[in-house]
C-alpha positions in Angstrom: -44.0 -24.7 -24.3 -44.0 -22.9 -21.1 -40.5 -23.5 -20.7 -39.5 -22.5 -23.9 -40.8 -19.1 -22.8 -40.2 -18.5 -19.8 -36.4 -19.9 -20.5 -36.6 -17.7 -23.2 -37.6 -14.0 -21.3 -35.0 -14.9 -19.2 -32.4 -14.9 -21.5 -33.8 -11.6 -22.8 -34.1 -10.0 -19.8 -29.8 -11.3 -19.1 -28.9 -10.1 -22.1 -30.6 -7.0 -21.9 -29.1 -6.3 -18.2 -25.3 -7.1 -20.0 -26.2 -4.8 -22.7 -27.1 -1.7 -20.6 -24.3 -2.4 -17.9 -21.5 -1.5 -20.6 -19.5 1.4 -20.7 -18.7 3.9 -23.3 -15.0 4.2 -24.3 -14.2 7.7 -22.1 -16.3 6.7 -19.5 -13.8 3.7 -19.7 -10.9 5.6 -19.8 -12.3 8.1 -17.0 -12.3 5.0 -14.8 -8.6 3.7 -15.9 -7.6 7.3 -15.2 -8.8 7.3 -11.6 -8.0 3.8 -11.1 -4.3 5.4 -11.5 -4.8 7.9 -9.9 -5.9 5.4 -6.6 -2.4 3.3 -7.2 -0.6 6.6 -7.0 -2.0 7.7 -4.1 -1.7 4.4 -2.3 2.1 3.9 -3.4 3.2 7.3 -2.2 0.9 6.5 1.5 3.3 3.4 1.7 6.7 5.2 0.9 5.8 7.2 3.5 5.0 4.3 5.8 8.0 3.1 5.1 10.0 5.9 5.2 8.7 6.6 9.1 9.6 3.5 9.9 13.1 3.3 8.2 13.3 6.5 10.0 12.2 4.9 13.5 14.7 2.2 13.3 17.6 4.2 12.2 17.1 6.5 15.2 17.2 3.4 17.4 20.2 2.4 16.0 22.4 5.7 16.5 20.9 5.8 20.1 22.1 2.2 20.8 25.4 2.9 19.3 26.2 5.9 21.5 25.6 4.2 24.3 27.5 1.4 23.1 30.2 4.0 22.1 30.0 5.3 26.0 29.9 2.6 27.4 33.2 1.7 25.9 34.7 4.9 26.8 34.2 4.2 30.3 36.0 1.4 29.9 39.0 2.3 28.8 38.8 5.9 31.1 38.5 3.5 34.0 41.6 1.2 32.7 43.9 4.3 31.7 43.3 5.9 35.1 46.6 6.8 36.9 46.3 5.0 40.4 
């Protein structure tokens, strides 16, 4: 019998604790709205991210090519020289 009860309250006091924890429907949609909001926010922090970096590496690139291109030049300045 003591089970029963105490088995019992607990499912009361479980189902009570679910029934307060719910949300209206705006707050609901208050929290889908932010939730958005959040993805936004962490999408445009990434293209940004990602634009810095695309920046980065195609600022390496023309820097390595010059000196590539230079480098070259020399090349054929030194072989087109009129001894």
């Amino acid at each position: 019998m003591n089970k029963l009860f105490g088995s019992l309250a607990v499912a009361i006091v479980a189902a009570g604790l679910s029934a307060g924890a719910q949300d209206t429907p705006k707050q609901e949609a208050k929290k889908a709205g932010s939730d958005v909001k959040e993805a936004g926010k962490a999408s445009g922090r990434a293209v940004k991210h990602t634009g810095k970096a695309v920046g980065k590496g195609t600022k390496k690139v023309v820097h390595k090519t010059a000196s590539g291109v230079e480098k070259g030049a020399d090349k054929v300045k030194d072989k087109t020289r009129q001894p």
